[in-house]
LUMKEGU-373225 format. One record per residue: z, y, x of N, C-alpha, C in turn; residue in one letter. Coordinates in steps of 0.001 Angstrom, whole numbers, plus 524288, in hexadecimal, padded with zeros to 5 digits. Each point is the difference from the previous one (the first is absolute). Last residue first. Layout:
<atoms>
ZYXZYXZYXA...
</atoms>
This chain:
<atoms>
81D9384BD8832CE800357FB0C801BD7FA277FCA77FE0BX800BC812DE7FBE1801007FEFD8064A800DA7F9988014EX7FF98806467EDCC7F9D080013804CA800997FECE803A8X80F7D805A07F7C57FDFB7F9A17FE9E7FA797FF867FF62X8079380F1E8061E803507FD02801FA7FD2E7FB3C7FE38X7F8C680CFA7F92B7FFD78000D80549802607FA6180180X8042D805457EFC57F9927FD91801437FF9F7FF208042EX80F3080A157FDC2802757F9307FF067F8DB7FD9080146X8002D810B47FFC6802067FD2F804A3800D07FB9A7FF29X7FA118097B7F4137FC66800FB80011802427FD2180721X80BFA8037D7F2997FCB67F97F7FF0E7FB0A7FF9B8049EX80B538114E7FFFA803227F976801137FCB57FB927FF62X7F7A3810E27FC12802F27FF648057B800337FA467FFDCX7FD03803B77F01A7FCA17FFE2801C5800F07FE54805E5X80D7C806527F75B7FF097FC387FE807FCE87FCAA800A9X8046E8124980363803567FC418025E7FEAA7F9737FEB2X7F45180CC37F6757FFC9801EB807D2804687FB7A8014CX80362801DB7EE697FA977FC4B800E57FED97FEC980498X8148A8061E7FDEC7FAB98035C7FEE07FB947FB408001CX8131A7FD2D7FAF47FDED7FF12805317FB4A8021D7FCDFX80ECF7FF177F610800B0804B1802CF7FB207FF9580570X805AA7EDBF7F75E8028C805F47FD047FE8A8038C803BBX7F5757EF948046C8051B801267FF158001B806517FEE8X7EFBF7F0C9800E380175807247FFD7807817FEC48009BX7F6917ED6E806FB7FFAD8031F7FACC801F98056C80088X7FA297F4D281041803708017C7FD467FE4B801D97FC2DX7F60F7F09180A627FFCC8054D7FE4580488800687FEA9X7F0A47EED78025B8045E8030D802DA80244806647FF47X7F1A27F3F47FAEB802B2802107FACC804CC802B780252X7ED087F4308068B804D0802EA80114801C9804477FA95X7F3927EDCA805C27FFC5804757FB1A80537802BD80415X7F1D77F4348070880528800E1801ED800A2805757FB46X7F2C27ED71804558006C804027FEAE8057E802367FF1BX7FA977F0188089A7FA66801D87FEBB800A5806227FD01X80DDF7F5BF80E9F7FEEB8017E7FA9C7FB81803457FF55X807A27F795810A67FC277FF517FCB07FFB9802397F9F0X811448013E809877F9FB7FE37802817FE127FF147FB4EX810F3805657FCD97FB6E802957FE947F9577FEED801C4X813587FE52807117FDEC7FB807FB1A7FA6E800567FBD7X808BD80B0280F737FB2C7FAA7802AC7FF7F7FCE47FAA9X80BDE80FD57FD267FABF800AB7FF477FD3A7FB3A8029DX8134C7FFE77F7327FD397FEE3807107F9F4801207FEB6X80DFA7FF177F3908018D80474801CD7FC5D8009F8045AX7FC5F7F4217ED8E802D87FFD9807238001F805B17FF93X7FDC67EEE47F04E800A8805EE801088022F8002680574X7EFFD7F5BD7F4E3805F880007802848007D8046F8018AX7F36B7F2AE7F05D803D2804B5801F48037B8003B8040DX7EFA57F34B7F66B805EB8009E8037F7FEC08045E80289X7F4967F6A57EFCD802AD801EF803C280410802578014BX7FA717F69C7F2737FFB47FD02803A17FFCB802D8802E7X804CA802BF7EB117FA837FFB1804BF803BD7FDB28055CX8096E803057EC707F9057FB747FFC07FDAD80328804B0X80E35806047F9AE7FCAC804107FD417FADB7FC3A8029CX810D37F93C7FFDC7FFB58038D7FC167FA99801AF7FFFFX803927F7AA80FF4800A07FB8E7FBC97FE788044A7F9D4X8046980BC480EC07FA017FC68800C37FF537FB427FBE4X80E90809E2803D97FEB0801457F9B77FBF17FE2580017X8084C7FFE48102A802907FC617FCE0800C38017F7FAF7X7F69C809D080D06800967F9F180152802D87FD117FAF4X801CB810E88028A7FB5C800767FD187FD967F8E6800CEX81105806AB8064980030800B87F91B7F9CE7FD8F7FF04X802D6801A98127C802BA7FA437FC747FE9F7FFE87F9EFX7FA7F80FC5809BD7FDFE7FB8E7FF45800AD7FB5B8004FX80B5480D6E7FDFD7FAEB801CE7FC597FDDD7FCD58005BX80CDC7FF8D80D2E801407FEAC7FBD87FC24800897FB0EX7FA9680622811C1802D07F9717FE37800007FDDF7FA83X7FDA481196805BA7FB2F7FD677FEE9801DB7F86E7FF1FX80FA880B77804077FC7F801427F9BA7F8F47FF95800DBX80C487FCD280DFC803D77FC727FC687FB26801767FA9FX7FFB280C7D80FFC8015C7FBE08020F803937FCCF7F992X7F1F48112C80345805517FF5B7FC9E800DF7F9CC80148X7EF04807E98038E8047080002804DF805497FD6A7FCFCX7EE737F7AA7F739803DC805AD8013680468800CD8034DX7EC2B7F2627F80F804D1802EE8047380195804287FEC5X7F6347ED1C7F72F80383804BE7FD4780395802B5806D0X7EE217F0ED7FC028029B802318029A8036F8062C7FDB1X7F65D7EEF17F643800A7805318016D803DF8010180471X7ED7D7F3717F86F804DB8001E8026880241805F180191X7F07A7FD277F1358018E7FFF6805FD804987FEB97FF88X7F811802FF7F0FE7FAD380080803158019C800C88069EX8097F7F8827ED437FD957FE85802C57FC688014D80518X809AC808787F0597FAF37FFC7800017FE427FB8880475X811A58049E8008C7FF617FE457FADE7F9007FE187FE56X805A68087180FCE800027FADC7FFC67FF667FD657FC08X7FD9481222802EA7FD177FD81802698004E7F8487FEC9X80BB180CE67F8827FC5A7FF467FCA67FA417FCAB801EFX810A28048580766801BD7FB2A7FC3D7F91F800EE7FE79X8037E80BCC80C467FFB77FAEF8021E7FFAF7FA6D7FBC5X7FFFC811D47FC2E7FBD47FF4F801088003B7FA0B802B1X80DEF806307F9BF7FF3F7FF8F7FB937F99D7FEA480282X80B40804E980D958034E7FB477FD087FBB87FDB37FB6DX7FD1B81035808237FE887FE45802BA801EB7F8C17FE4BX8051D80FBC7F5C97F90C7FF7B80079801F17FB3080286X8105880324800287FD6B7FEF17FA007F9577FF8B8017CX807F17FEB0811B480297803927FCCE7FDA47FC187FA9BX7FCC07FCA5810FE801877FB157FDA3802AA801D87F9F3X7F0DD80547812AA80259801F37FD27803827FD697FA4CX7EFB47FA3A8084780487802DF8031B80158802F27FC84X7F5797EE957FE8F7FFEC805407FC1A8065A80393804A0X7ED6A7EE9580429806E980520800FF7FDFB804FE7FDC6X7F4C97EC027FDB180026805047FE52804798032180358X7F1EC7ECD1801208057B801EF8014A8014F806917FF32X7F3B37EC757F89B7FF9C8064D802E9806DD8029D80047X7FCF27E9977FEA6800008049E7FCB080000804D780379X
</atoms>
């Protein structure tokens, strides 16, 4: 089976992963720095696989080498606005985090 990484393990990035697999159209790779919560998302999404009837496998790492080979790399990586943070501040921040997860 084709191999997908969704970076990033937030609500998008969790919900894009269930939907890749649910559909069958790959194996998912789930990364986020956050050490325990790509994991855990993709146990959850592992063990509804019986429920929602498909056959691929989900895992969750913190280690970008898990990522070899993947035929395509969605990213969702990002902070949401917080109270009082301008668009400019917001833009900023994600517009590094991209960086950052280009860079590997």
């Amino acid at each position: 089976m084709k191999k997908v990484t969704v970076v990033g393990a937030g609500n998008v990035g969790a919900t894009a992963a269930q939907r890749i697999a649910e559909k069958e159209l790959a194996d998912v790779v789930l990364i986020d720095i956050v050490d325990g919560v790509p994991q855990g998302k993709a146990l959850d999404l592992n063990e509804a696989a019986p429920i929602e009837k498909h056959d691929a496998f989900l895992i969750g790492t913190n280690v970008y080498e898990e990522t070899k080979d993947s035929e395509i790399v969605i990213i969702t990586a990002g902070i949401p606005r917080k109270p009082g943070m301008s668009r400019d501040d917001l833009i900023s921040t994600n517009a590094g985090i991209m960086k950052s997860v280009t860079e590997q």
